[in-house]
PQR file with spaces between the fields and no chain letter, atoms N, CA, C, O and H, PARSE charges and radii, in Angstrom:
ATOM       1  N    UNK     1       0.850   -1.167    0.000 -0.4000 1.5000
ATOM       2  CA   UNK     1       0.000    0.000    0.000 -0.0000 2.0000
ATOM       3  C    UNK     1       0.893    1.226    0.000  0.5500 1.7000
ATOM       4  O    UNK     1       1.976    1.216    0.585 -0.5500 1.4000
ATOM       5  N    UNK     2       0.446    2.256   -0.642 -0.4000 1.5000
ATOM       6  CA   UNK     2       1.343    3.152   -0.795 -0.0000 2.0000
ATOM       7  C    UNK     2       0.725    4.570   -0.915  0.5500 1.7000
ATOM       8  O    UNK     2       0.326    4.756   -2.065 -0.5500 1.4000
ATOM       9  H    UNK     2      -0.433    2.264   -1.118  0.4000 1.0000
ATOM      10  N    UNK     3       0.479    5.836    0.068 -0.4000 1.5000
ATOM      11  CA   UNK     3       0.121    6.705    0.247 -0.0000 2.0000
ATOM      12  C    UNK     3       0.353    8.011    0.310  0.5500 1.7000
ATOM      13  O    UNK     3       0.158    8.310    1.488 -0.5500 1.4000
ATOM      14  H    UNK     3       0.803    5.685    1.001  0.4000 1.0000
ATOM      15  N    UNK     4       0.653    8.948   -0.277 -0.4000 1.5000
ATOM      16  CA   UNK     4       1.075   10.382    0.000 -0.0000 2.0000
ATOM      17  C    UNK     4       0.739   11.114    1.109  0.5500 1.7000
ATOM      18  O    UNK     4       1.328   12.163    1.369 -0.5500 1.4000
ATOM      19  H    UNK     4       0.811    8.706   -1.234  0.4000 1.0000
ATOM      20  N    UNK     5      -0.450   10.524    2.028 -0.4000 1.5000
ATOM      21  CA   UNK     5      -1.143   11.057    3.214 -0.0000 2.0000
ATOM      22  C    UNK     5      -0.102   10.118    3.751  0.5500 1.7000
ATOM      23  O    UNK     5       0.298    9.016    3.375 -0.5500 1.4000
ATOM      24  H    UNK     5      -0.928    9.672    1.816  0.4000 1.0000
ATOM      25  N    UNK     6       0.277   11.087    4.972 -0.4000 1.5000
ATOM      26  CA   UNK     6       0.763   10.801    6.582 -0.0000 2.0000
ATOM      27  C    UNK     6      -0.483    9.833    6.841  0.5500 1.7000
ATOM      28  O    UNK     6      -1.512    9.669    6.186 -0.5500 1.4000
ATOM      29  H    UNK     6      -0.048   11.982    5.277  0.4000 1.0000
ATOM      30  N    UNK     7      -0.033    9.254    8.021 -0.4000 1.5000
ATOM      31  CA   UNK     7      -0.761    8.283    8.539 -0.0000 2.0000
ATOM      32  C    UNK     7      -1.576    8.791    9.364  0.5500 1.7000
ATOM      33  O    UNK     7      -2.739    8.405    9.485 -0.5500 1.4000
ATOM      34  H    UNK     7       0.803    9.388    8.554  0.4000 1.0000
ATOM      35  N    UNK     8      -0.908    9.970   10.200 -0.4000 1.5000
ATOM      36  CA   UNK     8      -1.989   10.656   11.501 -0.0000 2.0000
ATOM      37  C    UNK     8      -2.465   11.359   10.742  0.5500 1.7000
ATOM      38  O    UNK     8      -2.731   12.259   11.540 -0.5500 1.4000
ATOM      39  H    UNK     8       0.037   10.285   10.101  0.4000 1.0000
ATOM      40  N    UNK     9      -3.010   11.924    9.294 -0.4000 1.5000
ATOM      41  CA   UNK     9      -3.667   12.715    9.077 -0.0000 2.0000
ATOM      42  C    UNK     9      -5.017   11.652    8.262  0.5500 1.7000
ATOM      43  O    UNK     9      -5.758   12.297    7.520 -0.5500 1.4000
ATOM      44  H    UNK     9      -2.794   11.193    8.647  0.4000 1.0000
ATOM      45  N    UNK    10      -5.248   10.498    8.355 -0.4000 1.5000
ATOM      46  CA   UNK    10      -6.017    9.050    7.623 -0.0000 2.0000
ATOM      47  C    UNK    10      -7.243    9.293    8.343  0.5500 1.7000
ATOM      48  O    UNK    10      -8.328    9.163    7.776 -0.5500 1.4000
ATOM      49  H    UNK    10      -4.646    9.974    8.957  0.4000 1.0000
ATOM      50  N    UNK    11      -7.118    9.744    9.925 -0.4000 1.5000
ATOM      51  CA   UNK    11      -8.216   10.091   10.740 -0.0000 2.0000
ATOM      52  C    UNK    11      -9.425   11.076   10.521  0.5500 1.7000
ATOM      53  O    UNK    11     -10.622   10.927   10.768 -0.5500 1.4000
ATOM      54  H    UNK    11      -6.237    9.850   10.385  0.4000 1.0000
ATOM      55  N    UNK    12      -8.620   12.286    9.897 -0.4000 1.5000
ATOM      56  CA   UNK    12      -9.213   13.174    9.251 -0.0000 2.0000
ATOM      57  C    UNK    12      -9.982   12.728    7.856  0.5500 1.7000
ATOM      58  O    UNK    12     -11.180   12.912    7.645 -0.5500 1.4000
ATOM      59  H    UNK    12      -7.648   12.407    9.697  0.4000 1.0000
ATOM      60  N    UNK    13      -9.060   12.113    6.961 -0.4000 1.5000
ATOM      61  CA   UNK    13      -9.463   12.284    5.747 -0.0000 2.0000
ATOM      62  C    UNK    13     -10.916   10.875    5.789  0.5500 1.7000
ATOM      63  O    UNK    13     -11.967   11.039    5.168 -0.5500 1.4000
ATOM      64  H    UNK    13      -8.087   11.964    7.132  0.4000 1.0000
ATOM      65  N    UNK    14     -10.670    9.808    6.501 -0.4000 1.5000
ATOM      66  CA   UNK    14     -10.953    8.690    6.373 -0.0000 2.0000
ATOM      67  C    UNK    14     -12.638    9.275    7.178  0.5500 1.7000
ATOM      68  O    UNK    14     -13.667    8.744    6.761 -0.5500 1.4000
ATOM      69  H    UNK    14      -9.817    9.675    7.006  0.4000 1.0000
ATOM      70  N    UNK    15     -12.734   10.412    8.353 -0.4000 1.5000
ATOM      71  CA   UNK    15     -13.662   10.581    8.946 -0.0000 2.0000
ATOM      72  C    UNK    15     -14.751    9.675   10.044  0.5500 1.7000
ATOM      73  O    UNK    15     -15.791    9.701   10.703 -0.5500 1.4000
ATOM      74  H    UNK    15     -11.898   10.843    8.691  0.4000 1.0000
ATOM      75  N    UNK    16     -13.838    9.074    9.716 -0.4000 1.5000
ATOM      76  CA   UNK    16     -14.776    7.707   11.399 -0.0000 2.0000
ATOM      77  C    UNK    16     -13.437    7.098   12.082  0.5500 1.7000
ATOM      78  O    UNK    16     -12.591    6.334   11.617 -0.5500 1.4000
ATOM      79  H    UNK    16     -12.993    9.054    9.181  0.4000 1.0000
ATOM      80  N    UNK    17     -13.536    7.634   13.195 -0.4000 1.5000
ATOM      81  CA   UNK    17     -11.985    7.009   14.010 -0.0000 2.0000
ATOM      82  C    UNK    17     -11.751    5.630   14.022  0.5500 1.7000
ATOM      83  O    UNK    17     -10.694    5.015   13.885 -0.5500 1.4000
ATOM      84  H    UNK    17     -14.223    8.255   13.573  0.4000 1.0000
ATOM      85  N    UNK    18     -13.228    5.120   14.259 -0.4000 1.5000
ATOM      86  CA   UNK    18     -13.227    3.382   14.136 -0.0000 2.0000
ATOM      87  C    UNK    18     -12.857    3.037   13.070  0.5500 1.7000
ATOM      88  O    UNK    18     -12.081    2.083   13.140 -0.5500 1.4000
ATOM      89  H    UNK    18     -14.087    5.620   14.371  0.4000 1.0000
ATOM      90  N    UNK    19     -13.061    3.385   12.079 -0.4000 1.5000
ATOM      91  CA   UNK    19     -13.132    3.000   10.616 -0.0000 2.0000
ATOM      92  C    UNK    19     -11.501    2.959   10.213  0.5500 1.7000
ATOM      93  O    UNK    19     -10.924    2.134    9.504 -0.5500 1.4000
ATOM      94  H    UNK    19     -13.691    4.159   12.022  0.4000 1.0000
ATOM      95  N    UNK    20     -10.846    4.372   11.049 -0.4000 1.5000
ATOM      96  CA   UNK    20      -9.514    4.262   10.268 -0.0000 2.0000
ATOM      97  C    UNK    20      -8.984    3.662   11.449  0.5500 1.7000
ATOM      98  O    UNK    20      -7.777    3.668   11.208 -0.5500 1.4000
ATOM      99  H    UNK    20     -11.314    5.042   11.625  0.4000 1.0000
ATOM     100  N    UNK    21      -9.121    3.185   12.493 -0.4000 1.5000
ATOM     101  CA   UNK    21      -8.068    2.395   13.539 -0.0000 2.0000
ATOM     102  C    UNK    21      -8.668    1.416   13.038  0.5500 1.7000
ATOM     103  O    UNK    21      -7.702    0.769   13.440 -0.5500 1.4000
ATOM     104  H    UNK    21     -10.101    3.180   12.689  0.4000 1.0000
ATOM     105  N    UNK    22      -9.459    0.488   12.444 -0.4000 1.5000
ATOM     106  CA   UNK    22      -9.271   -0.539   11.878 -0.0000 2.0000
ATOM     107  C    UNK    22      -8.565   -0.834   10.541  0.5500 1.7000
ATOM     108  O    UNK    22      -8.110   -1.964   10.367 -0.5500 1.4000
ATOM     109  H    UNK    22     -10.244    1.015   12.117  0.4000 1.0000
ATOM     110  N    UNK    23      -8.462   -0.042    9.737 -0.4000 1.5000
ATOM     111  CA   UNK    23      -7.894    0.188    8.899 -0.0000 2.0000
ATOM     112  C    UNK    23      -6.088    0.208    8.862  0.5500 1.7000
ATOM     113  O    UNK    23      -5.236   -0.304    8.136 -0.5500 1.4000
ATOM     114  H    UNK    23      -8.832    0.876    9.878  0.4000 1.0000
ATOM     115  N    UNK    24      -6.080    1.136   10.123 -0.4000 1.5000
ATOM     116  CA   UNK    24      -4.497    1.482   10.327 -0.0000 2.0000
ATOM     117  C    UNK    24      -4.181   -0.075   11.012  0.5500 1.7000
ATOM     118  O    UNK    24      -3.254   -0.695   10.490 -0.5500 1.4000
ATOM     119  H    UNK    24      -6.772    1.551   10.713  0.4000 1.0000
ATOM     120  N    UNK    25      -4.683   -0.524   11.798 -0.4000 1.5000
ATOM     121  CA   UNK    25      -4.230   -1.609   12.509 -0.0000 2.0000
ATOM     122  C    UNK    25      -4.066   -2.902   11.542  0.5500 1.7000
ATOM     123  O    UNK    25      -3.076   -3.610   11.357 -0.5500 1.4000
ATOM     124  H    UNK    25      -5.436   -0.021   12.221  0.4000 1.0000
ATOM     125  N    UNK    26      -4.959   -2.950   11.163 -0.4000 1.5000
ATOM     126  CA   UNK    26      -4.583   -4.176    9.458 -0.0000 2.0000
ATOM     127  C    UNK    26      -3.512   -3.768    8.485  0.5500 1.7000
ATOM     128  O    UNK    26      -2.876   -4.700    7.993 -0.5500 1.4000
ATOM     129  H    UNK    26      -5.763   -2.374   11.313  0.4000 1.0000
ATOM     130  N    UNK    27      -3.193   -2.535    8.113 -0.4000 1.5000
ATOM     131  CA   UNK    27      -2.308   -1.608    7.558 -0.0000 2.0000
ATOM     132  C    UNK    27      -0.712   -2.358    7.628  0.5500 1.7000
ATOM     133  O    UNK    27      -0.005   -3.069    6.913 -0.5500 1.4000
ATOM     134  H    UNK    27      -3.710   -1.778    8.512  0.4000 1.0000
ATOM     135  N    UNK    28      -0.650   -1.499    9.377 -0.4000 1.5000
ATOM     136  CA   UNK    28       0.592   -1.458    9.577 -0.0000 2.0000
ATOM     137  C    UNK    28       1.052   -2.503   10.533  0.5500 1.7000
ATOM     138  O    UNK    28       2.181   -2.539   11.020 -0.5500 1.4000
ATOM     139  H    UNK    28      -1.224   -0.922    9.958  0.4000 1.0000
ATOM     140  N    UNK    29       0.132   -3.315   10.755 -0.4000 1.5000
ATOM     141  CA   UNK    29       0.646   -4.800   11.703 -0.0000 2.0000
ATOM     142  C    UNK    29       2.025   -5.160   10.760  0.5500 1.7000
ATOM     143  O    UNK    29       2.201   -4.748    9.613 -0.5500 1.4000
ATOM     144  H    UNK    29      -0.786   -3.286   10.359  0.4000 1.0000
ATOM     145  N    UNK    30       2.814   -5.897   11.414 -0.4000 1.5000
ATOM     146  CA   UNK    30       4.211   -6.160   10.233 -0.0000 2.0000
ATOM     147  C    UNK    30       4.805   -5.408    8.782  0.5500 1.7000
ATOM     148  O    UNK    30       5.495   -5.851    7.864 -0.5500 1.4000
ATOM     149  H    UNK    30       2.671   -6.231   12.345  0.4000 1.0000
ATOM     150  N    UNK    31       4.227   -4.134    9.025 -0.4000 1.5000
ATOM     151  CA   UNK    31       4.151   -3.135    7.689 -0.0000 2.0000
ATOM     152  C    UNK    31       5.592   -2.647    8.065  0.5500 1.7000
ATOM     153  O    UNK    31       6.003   -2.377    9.193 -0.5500 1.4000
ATOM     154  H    UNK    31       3.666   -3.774    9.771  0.4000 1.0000
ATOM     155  N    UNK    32       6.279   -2.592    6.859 -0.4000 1.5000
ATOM     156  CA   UNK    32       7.485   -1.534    6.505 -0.0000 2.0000
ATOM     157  C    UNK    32       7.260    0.136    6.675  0.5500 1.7000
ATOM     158  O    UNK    32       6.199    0.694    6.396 -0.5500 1.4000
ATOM     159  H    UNK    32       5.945   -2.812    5.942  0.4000 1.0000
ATOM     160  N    UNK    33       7.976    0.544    6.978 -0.4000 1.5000
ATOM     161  CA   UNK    33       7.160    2.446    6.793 -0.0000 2.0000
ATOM     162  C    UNK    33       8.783    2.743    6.389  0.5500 1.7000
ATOM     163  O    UNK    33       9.808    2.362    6.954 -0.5500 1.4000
ATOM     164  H    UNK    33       8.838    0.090    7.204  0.4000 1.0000
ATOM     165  N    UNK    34       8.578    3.648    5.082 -0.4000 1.5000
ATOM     166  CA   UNK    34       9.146    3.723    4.523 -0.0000 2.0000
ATOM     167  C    UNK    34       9.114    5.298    4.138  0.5500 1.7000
ATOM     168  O    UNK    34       8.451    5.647    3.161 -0.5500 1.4000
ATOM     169  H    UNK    34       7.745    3.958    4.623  0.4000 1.0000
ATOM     170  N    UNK    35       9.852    6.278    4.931 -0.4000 1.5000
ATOM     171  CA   UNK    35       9.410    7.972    4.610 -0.0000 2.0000
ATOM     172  C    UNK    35      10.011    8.859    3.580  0.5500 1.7000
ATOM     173  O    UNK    35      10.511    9.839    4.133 -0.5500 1.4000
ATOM     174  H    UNK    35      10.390    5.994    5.725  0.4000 1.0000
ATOM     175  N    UNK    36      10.104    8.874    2.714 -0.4000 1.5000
ATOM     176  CA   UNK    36      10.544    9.397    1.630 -0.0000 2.0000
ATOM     177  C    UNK    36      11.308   10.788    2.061  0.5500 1.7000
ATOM     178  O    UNK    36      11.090   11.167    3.211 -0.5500 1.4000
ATOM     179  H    UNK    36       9.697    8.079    2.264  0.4000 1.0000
ATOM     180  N    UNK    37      12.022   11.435    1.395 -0.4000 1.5000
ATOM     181  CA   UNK    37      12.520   13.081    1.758 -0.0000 2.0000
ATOM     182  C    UNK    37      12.723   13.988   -0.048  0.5500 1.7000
ATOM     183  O    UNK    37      12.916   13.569   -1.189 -0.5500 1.4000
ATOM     184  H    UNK    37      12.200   11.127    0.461  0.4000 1.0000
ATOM     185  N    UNK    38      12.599   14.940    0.383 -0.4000 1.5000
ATOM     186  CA   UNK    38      12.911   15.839   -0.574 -0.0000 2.0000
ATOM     187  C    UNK    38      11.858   15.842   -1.600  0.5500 1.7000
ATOM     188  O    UNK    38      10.742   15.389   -1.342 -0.5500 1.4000
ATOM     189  H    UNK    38      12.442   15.281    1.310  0.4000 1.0000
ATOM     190  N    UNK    39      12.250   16.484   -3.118 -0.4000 1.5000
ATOM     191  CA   UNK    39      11.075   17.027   -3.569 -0.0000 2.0000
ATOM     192  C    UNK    39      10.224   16.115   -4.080  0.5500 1.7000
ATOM     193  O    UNK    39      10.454   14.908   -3.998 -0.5500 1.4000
ATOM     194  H    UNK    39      13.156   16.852   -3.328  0.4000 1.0000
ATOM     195  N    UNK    40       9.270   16.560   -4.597 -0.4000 1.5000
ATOM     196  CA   UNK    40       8.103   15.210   -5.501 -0.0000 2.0000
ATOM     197  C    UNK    40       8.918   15.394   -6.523  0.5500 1.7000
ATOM     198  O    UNK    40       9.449   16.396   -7.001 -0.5500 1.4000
ATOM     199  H    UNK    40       9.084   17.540   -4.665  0.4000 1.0000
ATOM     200  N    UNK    41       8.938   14.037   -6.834 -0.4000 1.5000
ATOM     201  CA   UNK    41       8.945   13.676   -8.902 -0.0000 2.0000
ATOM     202  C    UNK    41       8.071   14.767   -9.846  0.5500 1.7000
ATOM     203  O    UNK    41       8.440   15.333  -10.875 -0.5500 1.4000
ATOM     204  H    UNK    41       8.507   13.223   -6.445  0.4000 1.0000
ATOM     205  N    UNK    42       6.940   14.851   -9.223 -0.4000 1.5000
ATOM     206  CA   UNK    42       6.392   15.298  -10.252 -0.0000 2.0000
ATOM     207  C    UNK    42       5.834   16.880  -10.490  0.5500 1.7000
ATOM     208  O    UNK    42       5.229   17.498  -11.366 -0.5500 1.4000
ATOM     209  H    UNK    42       6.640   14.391   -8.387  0.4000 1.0000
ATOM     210  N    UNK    43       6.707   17.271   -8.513 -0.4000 1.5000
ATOM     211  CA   UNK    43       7.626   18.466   -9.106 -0.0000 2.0000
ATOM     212  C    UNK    43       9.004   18.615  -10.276  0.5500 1.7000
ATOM     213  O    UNK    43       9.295   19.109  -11.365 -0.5500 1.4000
ATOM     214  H    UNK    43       7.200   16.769   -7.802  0.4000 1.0000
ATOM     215  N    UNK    44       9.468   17.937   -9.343 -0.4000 1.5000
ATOM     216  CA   UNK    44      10.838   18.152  -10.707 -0.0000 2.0000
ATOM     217  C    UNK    44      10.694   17.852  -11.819  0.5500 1.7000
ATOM     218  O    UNK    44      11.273   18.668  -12.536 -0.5500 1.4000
ATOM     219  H    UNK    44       9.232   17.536   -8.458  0.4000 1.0000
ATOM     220  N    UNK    45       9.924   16.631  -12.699 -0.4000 1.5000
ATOM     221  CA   UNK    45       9.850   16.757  -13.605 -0.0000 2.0000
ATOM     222  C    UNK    45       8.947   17.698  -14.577  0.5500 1.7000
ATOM     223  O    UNK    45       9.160   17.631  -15.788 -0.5500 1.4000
ATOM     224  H    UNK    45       9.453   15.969  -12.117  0.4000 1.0000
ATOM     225  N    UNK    46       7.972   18.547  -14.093 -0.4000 1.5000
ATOM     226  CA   UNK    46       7.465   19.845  -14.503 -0.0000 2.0000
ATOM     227  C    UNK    46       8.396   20.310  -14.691  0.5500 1.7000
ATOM     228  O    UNK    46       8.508   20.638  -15.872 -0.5500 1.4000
ATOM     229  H    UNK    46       7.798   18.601  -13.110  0.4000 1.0000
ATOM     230  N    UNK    47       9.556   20.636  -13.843 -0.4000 1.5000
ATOM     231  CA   UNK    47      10.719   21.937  -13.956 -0.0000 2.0000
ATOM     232  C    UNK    47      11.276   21.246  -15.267  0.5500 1.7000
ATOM     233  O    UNK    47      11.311   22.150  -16.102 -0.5500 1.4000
ATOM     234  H    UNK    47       9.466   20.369  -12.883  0.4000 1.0000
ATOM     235  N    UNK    48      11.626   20.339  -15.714 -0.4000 1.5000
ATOM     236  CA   UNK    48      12.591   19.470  -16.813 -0.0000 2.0000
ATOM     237  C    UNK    48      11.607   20.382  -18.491  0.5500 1.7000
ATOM     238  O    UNK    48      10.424   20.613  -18.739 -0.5500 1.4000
ATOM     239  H    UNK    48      11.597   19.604  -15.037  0.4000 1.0000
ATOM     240  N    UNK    49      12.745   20.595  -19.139 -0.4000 1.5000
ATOM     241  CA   UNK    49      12.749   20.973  -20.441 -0.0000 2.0000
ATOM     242  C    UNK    49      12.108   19.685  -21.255  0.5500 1.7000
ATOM     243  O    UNK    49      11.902   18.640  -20.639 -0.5500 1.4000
ATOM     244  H    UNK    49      13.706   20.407  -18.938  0.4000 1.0000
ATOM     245  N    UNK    50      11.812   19.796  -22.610 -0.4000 1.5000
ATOM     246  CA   UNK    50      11.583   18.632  -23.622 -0.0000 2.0000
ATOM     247  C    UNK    50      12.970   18.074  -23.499  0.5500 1.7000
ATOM     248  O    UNK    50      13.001   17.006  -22.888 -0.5500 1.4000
ATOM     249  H    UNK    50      11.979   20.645  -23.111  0.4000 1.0000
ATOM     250  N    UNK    51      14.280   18.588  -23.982 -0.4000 1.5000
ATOM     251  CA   UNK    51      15.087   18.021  -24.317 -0.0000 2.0000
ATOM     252  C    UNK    51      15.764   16.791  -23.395  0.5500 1.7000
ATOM     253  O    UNK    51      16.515   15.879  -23.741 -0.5500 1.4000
ATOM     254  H    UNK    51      14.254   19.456  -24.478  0.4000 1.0000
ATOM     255  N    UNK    52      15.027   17.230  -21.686 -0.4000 1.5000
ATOM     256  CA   UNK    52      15.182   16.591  -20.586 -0.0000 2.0000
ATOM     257  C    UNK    52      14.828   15.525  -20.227  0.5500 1.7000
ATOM     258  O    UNK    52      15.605   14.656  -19.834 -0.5500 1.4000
ATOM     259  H    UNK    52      14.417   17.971  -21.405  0.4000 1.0000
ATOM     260  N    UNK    53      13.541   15.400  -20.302 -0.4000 1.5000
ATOM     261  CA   UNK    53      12.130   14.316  -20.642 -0.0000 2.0000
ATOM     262  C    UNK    53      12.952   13.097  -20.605  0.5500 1.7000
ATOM     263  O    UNK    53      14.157   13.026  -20.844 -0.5500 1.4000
ATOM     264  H    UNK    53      12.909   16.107  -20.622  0.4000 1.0000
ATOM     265  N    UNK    54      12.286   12.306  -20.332 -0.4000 1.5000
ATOM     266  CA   UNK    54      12.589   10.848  -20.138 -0.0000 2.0000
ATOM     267  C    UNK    54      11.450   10.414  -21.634  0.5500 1.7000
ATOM     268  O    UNK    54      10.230   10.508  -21.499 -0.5500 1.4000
ATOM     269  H    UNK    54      11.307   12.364  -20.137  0.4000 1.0000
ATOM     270  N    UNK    55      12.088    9.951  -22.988 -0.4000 1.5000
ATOM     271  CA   UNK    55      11.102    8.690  -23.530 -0.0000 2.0000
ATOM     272  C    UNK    55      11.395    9.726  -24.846  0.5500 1.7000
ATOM     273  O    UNK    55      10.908    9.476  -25.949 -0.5500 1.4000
ATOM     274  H    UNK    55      13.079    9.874  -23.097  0.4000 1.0000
């Protein structure tokens, strides 16, 4: 599973606390968390020229 939402913010978006502590608890039982840093991809590749482009 793979998400751009933080995990403490799932409460909010998901809107039923039960709903997302069941959710989170099936989730992340033996789950990897894995936090990424720095910019989005799909920032930088907006900034990239044609000549830049991948393909």
């Amino acid at each position: 599973m793979i998400s751009q939402l933080p995990t403490d913010q799932w409460y909010a978006s998901i809107g039923d606390n039960i709903l997302a502590d069941a959710i989170l608890d099936r989730l992340m039982h033996n789950a990897h968390r894995l936090q990424l840093k720095g910019e989005s991809m799909q920032k930088l590749i907006g900034q990239l020229t044609d000549d830049e482009h991948l393909g």
